[in-house]
Residue, then its C-alpha position, 0 to 999 in steps of 0.5 A: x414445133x413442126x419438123x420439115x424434112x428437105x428432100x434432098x439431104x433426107x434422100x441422101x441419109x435414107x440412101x446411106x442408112x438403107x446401104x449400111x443396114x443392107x451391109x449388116x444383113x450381108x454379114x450376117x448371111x456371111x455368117x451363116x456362110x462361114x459357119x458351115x465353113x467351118x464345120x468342114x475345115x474342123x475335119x480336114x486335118x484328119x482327112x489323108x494328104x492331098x496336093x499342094x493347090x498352086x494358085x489362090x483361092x484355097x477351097x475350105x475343102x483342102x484349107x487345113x489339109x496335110x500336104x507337101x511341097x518342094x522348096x527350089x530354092x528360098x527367096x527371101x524370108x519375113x516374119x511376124x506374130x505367130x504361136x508355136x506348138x507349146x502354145x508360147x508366141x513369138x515371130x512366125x517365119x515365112x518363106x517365099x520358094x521359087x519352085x521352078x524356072x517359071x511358075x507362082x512359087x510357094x510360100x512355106x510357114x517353115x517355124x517360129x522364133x523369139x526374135x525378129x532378127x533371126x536368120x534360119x539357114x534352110x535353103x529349100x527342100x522337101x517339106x510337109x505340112x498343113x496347106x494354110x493361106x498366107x496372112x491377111x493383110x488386105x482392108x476391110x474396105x477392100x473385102x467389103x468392095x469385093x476388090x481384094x485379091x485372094x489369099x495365096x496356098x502357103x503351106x504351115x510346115x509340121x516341122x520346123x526347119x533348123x534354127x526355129x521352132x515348131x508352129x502351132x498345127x492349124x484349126x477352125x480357131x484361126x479362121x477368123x469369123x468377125x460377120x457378127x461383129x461387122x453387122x452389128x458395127x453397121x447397125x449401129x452406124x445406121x442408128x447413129x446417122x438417123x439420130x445424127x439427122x434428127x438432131x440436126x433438123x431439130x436444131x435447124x427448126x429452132x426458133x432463134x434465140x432472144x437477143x434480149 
């Protein structure tokens, strides 16, 4: 049985499994990237204290670098998921700070809590810390797309402020580095488009069925 490949449905597969494979090449360089990236923030926190970046991106030089910032005032306060210094988990606890009449302001990760519903009373002041990034909740597709905004300074506070508990102090570990994972994810859906394909035109040229 002799398979006839049709020429635009078979560009358009060879297109997509060309792009997805380029995808698992790039994350694969990513890697590399973020590896020797995390080789500097490893050494950071014992590096001397800096000032706090006002505008995102955070450079890998000065992520995980001690820091302070002056909290003008708390805006608002959310939470979600976070580890505290004993290693327990519970509701990290952030707070938006203006910090002038104008400006970006700053966040401060200023502890943690066993519930949700807490209701930390500080109201701003002076704070030192670790300089972090605020939490990623950007899609993947926007990462990949290059269309993601940067990740805002936000400063991971080295005490607690009263009310909660003390964070976990930052490391390399809570970088995520996913590049492997992500490359061989578009490996695989490369694979199976091909198979997909394949299968597709095998059935297509299949002589039908006797009726009989």
């Amino acid at each position: 049985m002799k398979v006839r490949f049709p020429l635009w449905p078979t560009l358009i597969v060879s297109v997509a499994v060309l792009v997805m494979i380029g995808l698992g090449i790039w994350q694969l360089q990513r890697r590399a990237e973020k590896e020797a990236m995390l080789a500097l923030v490893a050494a950071n926190p014992a590096k001397p204290a800096t000032a706090f970046p006002a505008f995102p991106p955070v450079p890998a030089e000065l992520l995980f670098r001690r820091s302070s910032v002056h909290c003008l005032h708390v805006v608002r306060w959310h939470s979600e998921a976070g580890r505290a210094a004993d290693g327990s988990t519970g509701y990290r606890y952030i707070a938006e700070c203006r910090t002038g009449a104008e400006g970006p302001g700053v966040l401060v990760a200023a502890g943690i809590a066993r519930m949700p519903d807490a209701k930390p009373s500080w109201q701003g002041g002076q704070i030192s810390g670790w300089i972090g990034e605020e939490p990623d909740h950007r899609s993947l597709l926007s990462r990949i797309g290059g269309k993601a905004m940067p990740l805002r300074p936000m400063l991971i506070a080295g005490e607690a402020v009263p009310g909660l508990a003390r964070l976990a102090p930052p490391g390399a570990a809570d970088v995520p580095n996913n590049h492997l994972a992500y490359a061989v994810q578009w490996f695989f859906f490369a694979a199976v488009a091909v198979v997909i394909y394949l299968l597709a035109l095998r059935k297509r040229a299949s002589p039908p069925a006797d009726p009989r």
